[in-house]
KETOR-497490 format. One record per atom (N, C-alpha, C): residue in one letter; x, y, z. Coordinates in pm, whole numbers, plus 50000, padded with zeros to 5 digits. Last residue first. Layout:
N
AXYZ...
***
This chain:
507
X483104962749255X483214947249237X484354940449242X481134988549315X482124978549337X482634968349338X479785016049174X479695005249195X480774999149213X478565044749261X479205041549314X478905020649316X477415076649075X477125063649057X478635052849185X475445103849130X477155100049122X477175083849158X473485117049119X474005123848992X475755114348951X472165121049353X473495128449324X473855125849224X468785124749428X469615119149383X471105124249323X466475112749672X467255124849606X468335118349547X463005114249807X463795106349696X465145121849655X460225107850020X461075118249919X462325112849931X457005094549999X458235092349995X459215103149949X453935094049947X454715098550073X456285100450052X453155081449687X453085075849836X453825082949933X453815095449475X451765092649509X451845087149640X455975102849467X455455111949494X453785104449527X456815073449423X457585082449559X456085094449614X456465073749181X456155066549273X455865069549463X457255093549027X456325093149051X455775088149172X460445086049095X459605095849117X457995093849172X460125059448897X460185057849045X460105072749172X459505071648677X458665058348748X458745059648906X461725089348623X460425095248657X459735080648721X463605069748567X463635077548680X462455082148706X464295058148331X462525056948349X462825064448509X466875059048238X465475064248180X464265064248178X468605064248504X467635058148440X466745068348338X469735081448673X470585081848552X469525072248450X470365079649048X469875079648925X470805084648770X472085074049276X472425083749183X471105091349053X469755080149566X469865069749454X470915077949386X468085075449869X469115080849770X469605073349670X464985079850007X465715072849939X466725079649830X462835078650251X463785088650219X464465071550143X460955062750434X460645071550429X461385080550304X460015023750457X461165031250442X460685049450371X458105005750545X458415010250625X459705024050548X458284982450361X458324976050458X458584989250520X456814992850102X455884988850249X456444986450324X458935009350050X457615019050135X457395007350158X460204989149943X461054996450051X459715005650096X459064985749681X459034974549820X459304980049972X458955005249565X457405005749603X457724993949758X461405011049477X460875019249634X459475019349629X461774989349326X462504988049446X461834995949561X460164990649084X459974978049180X460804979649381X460275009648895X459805016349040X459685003949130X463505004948759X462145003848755X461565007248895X465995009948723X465585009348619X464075008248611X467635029248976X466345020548945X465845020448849X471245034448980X470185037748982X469025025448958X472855023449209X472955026849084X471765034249112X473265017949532X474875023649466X474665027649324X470995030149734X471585021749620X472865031449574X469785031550052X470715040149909X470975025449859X467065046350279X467495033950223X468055043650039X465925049850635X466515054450506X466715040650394X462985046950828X464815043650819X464395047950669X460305047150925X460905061350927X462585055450899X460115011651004X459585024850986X460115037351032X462024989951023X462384998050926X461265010550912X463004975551320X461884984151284X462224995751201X464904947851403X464904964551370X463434969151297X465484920251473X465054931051543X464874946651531X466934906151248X468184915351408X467094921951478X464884897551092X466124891351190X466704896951310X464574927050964X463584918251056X463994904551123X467244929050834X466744938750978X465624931651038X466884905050645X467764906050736X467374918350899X464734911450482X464764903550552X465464904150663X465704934050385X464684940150502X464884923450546X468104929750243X468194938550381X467144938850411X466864911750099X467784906750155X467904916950266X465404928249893X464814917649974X465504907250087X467724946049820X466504947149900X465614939949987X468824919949629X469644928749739X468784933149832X466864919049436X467404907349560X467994915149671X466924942049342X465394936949394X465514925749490X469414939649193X468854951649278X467694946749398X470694910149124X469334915249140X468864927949211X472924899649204X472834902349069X471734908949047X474864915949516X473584906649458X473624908249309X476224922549670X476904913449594X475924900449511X474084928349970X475654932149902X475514918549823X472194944950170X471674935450068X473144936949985X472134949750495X472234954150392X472184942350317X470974968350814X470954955550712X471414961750593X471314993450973X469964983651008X470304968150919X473625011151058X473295001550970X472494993351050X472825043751193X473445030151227X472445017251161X472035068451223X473845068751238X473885053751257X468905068651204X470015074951364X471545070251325X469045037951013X468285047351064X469295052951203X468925025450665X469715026150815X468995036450872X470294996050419X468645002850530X469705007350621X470994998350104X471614998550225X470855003550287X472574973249823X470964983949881X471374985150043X473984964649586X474414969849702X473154979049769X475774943549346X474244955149334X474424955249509X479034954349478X477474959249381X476774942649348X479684956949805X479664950049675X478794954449605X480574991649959X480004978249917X479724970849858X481255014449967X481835008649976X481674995050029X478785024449945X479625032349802X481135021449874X477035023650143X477235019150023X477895016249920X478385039450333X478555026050343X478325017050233X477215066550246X479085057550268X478875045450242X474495064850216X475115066050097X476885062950098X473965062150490X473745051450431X474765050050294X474735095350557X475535076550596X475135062350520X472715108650412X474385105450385X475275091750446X470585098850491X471025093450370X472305089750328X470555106150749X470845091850755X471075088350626X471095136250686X471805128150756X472125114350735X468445134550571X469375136150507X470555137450560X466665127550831X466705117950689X467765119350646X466885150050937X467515139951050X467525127350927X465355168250830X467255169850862X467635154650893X463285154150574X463955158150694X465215162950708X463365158550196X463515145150375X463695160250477X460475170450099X461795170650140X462055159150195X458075153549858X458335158149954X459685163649965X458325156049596X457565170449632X457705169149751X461575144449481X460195145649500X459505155149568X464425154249419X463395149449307X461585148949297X466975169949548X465335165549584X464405162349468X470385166249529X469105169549380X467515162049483X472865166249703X471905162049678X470655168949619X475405179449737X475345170149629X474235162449619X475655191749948X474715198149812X475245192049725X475655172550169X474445179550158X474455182349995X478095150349953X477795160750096X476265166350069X479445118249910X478255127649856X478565141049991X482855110149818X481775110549921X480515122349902X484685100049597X483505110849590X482895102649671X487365080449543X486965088349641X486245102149669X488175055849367X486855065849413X486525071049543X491065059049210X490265048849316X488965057649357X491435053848876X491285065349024X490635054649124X492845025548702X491835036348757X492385045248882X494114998748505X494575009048642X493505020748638X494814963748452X493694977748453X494024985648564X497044942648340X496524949948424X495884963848375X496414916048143X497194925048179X496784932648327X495324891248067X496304890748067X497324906948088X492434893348266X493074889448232X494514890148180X493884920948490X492564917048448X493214907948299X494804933348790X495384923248705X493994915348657X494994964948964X494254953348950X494854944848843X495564995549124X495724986349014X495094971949048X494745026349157X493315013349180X494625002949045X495475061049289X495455048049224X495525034949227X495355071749541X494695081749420X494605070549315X495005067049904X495615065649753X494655071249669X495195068450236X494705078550107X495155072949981X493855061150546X494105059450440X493575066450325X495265082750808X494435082750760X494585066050628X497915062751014X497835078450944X496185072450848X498355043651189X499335053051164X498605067951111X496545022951319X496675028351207X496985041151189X497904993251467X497725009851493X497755014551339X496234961651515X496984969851430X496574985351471X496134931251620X495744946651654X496794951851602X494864898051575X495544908251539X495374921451596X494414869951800X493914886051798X494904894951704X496294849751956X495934851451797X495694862551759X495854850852158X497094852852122X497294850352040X493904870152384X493324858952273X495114860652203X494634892552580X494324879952610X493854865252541X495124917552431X495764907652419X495564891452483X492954929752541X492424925152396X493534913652407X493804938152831X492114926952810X492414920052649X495484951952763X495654943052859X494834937052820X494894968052569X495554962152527X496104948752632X493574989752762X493204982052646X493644969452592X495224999652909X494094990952966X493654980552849X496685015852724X497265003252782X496154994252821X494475023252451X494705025652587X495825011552642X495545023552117X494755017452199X495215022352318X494945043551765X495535037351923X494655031252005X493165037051560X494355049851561X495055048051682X492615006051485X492395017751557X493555026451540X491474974851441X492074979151373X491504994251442X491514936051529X490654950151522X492034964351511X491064901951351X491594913151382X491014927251429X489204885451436X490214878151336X491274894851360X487044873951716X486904882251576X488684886051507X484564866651911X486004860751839X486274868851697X484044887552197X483424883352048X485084874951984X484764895452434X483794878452460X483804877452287X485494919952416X486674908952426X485704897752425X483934942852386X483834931952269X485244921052242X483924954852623X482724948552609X482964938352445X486594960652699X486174944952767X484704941352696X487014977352480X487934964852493X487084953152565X485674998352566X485274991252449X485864977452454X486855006252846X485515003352827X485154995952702X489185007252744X489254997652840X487924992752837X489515021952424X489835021252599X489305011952653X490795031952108X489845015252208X490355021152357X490425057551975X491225050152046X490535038852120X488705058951623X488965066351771X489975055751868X487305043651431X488545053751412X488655067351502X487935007851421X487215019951458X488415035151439X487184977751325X487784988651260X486805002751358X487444943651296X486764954851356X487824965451332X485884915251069X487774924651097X486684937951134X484904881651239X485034897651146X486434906551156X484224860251413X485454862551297X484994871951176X481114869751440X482144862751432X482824862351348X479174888851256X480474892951335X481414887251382X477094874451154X477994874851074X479774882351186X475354878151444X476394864951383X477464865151272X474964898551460X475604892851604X476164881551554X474294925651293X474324910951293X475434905851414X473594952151444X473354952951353X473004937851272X475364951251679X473504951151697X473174948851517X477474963351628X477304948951627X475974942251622X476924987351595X477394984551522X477464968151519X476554995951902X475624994851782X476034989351661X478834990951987X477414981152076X476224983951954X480525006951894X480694990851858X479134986151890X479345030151996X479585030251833X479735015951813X480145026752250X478285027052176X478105023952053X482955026552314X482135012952317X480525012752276X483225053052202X483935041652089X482945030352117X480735071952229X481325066252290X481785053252148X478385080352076X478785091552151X480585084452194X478525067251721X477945068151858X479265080951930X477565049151427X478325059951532X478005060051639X478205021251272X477425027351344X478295043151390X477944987751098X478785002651112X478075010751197X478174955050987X477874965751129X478784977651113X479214940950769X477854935850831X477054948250943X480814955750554X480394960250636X479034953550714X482774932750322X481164941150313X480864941950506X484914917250302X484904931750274X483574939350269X483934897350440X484464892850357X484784906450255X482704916450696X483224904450647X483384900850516X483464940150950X483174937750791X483644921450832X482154965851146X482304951551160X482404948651014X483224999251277X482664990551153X483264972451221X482375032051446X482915013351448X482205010251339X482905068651529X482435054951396X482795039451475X482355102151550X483095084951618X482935071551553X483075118351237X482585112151366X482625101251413X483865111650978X485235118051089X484485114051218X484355084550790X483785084450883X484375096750933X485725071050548X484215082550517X483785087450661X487575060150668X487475068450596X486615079050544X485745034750689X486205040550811X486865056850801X486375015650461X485155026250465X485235034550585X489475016650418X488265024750329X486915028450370X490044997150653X490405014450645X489655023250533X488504976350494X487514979150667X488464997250639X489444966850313X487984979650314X487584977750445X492304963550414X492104972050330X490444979550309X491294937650574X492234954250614X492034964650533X490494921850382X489664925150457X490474945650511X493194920650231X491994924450184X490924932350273X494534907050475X494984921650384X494074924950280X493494885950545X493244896550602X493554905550564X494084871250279X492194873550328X492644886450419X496434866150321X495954872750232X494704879550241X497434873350716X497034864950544X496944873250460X499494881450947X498704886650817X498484877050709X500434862151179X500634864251075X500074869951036X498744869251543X499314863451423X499744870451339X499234895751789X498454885151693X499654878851627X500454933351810X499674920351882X499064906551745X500824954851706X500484950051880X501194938051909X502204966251393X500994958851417X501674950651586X500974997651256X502044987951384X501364977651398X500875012750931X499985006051034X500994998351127X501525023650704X500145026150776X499875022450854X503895016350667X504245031450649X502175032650682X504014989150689X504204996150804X504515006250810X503684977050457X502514976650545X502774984750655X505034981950126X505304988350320X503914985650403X504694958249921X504424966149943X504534968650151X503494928649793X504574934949754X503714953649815X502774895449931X502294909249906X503754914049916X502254861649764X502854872249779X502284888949804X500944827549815X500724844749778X501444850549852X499534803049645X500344809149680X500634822449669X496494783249735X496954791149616X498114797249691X495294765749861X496184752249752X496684769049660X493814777950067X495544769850115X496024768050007X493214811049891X492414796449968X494574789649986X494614831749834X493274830849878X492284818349965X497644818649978X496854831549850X495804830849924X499904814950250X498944813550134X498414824350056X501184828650379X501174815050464X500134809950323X503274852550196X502224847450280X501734836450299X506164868750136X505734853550114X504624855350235X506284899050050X506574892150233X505554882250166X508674918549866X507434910949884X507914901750007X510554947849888X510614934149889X509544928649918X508974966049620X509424955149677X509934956249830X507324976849332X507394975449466X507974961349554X506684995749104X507764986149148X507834986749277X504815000548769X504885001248913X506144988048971X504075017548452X505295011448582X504695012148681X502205018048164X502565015148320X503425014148345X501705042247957X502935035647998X502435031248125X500945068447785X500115055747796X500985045947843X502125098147923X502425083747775X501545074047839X501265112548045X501305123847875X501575108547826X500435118448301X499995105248233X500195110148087X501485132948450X500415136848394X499955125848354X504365121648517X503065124948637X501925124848570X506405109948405X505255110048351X504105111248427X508255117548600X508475121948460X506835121848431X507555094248791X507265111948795X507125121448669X507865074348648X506225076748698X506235092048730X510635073048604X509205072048487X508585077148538X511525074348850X511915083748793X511255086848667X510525048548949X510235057149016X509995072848926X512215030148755X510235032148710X510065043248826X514385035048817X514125036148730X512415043048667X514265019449042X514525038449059X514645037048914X513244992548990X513025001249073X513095019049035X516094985648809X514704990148763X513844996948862X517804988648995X517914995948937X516635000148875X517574970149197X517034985549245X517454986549136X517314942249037X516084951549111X516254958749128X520034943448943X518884952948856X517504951648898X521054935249241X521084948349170X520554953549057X519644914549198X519244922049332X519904937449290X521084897349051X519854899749059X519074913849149X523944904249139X523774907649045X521944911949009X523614884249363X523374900349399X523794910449275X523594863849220X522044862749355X522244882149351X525724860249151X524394861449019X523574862849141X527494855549340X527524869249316X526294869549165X526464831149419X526184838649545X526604855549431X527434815549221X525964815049269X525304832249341X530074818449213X529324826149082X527404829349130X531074828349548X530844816249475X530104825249314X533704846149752X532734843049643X532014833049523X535634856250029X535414846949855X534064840849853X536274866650234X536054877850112X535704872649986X535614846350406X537014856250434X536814866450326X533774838650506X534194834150379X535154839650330X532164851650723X532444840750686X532904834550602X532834884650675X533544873950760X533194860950779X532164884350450X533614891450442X533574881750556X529804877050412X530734870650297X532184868350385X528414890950596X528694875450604X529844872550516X528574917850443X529424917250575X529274898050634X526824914850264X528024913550184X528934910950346X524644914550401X524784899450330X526164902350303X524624935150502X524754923750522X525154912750540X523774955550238X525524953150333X525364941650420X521814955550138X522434945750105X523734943250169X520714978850177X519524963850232X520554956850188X522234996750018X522684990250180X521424980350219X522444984149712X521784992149798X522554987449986X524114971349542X523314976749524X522714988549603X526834953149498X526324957749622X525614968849601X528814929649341X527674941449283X526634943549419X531664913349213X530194911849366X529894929449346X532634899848916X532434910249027X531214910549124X532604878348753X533904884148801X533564894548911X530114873448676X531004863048642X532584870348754X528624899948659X528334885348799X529294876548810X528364918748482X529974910648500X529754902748592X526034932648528X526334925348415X527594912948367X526824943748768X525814932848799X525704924548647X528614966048691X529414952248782X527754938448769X526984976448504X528244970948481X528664957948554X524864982748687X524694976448567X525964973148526X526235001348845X525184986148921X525124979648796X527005020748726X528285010848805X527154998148829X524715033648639X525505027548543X527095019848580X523585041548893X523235037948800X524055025648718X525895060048933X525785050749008X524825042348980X525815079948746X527055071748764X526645057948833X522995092748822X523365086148657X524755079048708X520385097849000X521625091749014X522175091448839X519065122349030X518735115348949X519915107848963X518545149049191X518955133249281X518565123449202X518625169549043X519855165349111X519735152249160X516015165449038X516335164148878X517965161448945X514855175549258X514685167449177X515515162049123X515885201749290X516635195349345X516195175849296X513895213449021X515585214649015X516365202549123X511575210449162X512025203449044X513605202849032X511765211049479X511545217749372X511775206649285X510125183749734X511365195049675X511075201849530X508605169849869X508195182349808X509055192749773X509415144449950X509765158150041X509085167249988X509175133649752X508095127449869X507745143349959X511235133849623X510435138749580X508875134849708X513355124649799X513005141649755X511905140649711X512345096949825X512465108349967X512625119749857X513215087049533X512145085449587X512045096449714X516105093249540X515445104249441X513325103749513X519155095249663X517395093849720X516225098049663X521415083149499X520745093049545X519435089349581X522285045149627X521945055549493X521475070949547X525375031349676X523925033649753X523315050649669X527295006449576X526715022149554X525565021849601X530564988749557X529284995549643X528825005949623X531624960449383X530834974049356X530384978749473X534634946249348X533524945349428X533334959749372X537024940449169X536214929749211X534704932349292X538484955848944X537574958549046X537044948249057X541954954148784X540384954448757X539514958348877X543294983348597X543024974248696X542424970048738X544634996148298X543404993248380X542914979848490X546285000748117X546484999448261X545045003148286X546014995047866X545165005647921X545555008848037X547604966847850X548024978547774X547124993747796X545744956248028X547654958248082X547644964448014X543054952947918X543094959448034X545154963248074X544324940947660X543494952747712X543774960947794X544304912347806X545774924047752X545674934347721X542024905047899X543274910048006X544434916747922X540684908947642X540164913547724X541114923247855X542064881847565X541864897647449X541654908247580X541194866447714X542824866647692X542964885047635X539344860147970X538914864647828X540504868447777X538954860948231X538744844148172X538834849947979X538064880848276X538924875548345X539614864048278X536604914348115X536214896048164X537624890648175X535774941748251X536724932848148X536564920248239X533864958348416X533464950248298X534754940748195X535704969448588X534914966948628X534364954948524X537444985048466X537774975748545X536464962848569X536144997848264X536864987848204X537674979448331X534965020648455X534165009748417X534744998248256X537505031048483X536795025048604X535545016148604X538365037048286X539365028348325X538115023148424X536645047348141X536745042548083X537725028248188X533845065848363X535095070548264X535585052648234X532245077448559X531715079348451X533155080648319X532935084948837X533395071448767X532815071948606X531625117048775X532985115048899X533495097948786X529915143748716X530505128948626X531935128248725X528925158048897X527855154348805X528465139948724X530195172849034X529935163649076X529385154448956X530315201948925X529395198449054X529215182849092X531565195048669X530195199548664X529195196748781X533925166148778X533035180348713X531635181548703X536665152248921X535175153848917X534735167048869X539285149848680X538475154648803X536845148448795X541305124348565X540685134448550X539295138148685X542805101848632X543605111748597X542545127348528X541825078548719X541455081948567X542105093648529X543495072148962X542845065748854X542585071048754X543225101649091X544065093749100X544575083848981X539895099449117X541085108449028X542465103849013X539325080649300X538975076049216X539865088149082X542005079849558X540465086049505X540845078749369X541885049249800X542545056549649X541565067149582X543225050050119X541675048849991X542425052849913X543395029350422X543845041450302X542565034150216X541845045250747X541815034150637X542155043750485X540985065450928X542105058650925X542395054350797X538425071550904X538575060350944X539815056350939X538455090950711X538625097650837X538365084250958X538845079550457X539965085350503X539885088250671X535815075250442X536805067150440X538155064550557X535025098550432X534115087550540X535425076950533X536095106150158X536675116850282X536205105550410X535525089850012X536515087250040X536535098450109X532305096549999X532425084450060X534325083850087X532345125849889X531985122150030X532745111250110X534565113649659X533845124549723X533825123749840X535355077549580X534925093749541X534215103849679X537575052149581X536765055649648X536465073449567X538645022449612X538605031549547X537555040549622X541194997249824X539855004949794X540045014149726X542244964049832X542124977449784X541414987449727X542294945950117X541534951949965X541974963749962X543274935050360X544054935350186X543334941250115X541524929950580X541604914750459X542184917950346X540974951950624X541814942150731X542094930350624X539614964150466X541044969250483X541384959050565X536914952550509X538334953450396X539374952650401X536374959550739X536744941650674X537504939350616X536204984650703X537014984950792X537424966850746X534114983850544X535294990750524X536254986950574X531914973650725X532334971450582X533694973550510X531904992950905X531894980250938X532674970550813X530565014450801X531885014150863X532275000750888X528495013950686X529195014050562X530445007150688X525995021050860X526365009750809X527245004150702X525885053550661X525435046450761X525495031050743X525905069550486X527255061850488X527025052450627X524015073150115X523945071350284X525785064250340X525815071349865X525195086049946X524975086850098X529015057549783X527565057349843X526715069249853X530815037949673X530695055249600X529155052749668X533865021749612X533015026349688X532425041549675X535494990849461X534915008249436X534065009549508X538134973449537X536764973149564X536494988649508X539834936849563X540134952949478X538344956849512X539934918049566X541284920849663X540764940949586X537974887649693X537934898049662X539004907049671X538134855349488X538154865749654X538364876949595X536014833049403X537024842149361X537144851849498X535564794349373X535534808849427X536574820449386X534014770349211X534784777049223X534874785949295X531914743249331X531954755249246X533134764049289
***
């Protein structure tokens, strides 16, 4: 395949970091550089000649900057085709010279607005020239190398010094591609704000560069995650990240979330086998595992206090796929690293999102992600008894863990710590019959424990079962039209029943 070298270049960046290197190639290899503003003063003060870009078009930069290349010679260098007869006599009777290479590193429009800048400085870091140089030169692939972003100086600094400055069509359609990724990118950035409110019925989302995973869901599926894993989290220690574990990761930091007191969670397959609190990170685990000793193998552990030395050694004997903390003690990290698989991830900062995308048949469904945690006076007493303090406590916890559990979803717990749960049943009535089975497995004594559903009870079948095996206090949203049934129910046997009014199903 042919090559073209490079002898002519436009340079117009914002960041100038990692530029020098670049420049300097140039100029050693003959190019002739163009250059605006900032970037030809960074230039100039390298020694290295530059041409301003005025010079060239014979007219200023105006309106603050606002239209610097935004002119005919500089994007008729750029876009006249080589190989085109009409085209090159054009360009000699325009004097217009052509440009072989693009570099533009765009305003930062994503960081301002992150920053919480006004609207006005907003609306300044809307790139428009530089914009419309990436699309030119990345439309001309045939004749020009198109340098998008600095994630791309690089690659362009191999060219220069392995290839002395020449170019295959392959290698400049690879960064043609790569340049209407960022364009679309800061494109849909600059949509989604525009359209904060949601005033147009429009998706965008753009997230990149995706990190190829060792698989999808099972070996025979292939999978990509698109998105910063490391604006939440360091990751110690371990293996690769799968797919499975970036799921799992994801509702082990969701339900851990509902937690401010000392908390440990054990999840598997995203359903919480063991959650607990306690005085101590290592009580909060010791209960929390008490909960199933077996589903905990190869679980993803999640606490949201620092692991010390004490927690570390008591749940270094468990085999478990990753554990997940706001920090760890060195001590810590001496004992955990001893499995050299063990993921351990620092979780940087709380987890918060406001939006739920998903891919439902041939499109995608987007929602709020649900984040209504019940509090005291979000609870409605339905029956003549009260609960207790120490009930409506355990409601509220039960009522987390629920709300971030498969539906149909029934949840026993007593003192700050999951007794069993019934997840991902089709049967309310299964689900139930699944957590008491289960606590009478682990050894738990459901007399005086709590017990939440994520819906409501279409029939009094559930808290006639849950009184015999023992259960005092029950939270429900309700919303049934037979609610009174299970009232009633409540009320002829002892039981007091409350309900928020706030439905939490997950699937």
């Amino acid at each position: 395949m042919s090559t073209k070298k490079i002898q002519s270049a436009l340079i117009s960046v914002f960041h100038k970091d990692g530029l020098e290197p670049i420049v300097r190639k140039l100029d050693e290899q003959g190019v002739k550089i163009y250059s605006t503003g900032g970037t030809e003063k960074f230039i100039k003060e390298l020694g290295i000649d530059v041409i301003p870009v005025e010079s060239l078009t014979d007219y200023p930069s105006i309106f603050g900057g606002r239209v610097k290349t935004l002119h005919p010679k500089i994007f008729g260098g750029i876009l006249h085709r080589r190989d085109n007869e009409s085209d090159l006599v054009e360009a000699g009777k325009f004097e217009i010279p052509p440009i072989d290479l693009v570099i533009v590193d765009l305003y930062p429009f994503e960081e301002t607005v992150a920053s919480g800048a006004s609207e006005e400085d907003i609306i300044e870091k809307i790139d428009i020239g530089g914009i419309a140089l990436i699309r030119a030169g990345a439309k001309n692939y045939k004749d020009v190398v198109m340098v998008s972003s600095r994630q791309y100086y690089q690659d362009l600094q191999n060219i220069l010094e392995n290839q002395n400055g020449e170019t295959t069509e392959e290698e400049r359609k690879l960064f043609a591609a790569k340049a209407f990724a960022t364009s679309s990118h800061y494109d849909s950035a600059i949509f989604n704000w525009m359209n904060g409110n949601d005033q147009l019925p429009e998706f965008r989302i753009s997230s990149g560069p995706g990190r190829v995973l060792r698989y999808g869901e099972n070996p025979h599926q292939k999978g990509t995650f698109y998105g910063d894993l490391s604006e939440y989290f360091d990751q110690l220690h371990g293996k690769e990240i799968s797919y499975n574990n970036l799921v799992d990761i994801e509702a082990a930091v969701q339900l851990m979330a509902e937690f401010d007191e000392t908390a440990f969670g054990i999840l598997k397959h995203n359903n919480a086998c063991g959650i607990a609190t306690g005085s101590t990170t290592k009580e909060a685990y010791q209960r929390a595992f008490a909960a199933d000793t077996i589903s905990a193998f190869g679980g993803v552990l999640v606490s949201n206090k620092e692991i010390d030395k004490e927690a570390a050694e008591e749940m270094n004997s468990l085999f478990f796929e990753i554990l997940i903390a706001p920090s760890f003690s060195v001590e810590a990290l001496e004992v955990l690293k001893t499995k050299k698989n063990r993921i351990l991830l620092v979780q940087k900062k709380p987890w918060h999102q406001q939006t739920q995308y998903k891919s439902l048949l041939n499109g995608t469904i987007v929602q709020d992600y649900d984040l209504k945690s019940e509090t005291k006076d979000d609870l409605e007493v339905k029956t003549k008894k009260q609960p207790t303090a120490d009930e409506v406590e355990d409601l509220l916890f039960a009522a987390k863990v629920c709300k971030q559990s498969k539906s149909n979803t029934i949840v026993l717990a007593k003192g700050g710590q999951l007794l069993a749960s019934g997840v991902g049943q089709t049967s309310r009535v299964d689900a139930l019959n699944q957590a008491i089975e289960k606590a009478g497995k682990f050894g738990f004594d459901l007399n005086g424990a709590v017990m939440a559903s994520d819906a409501f009870f279409p029939f009094p079948d559930c808290v006639e079962i849950a009184h015999k095996a023992g259960i005092t206090a029950v939270i429900q949203p309700g919303g049934s039209i037979k609610d009174q049934d299970s009232i009633d129910y409540c009320d002829a046997n002892g039981l007091a029943m409350v309900m928020t009014g706030v439905r939490h199903f997950k699937h």
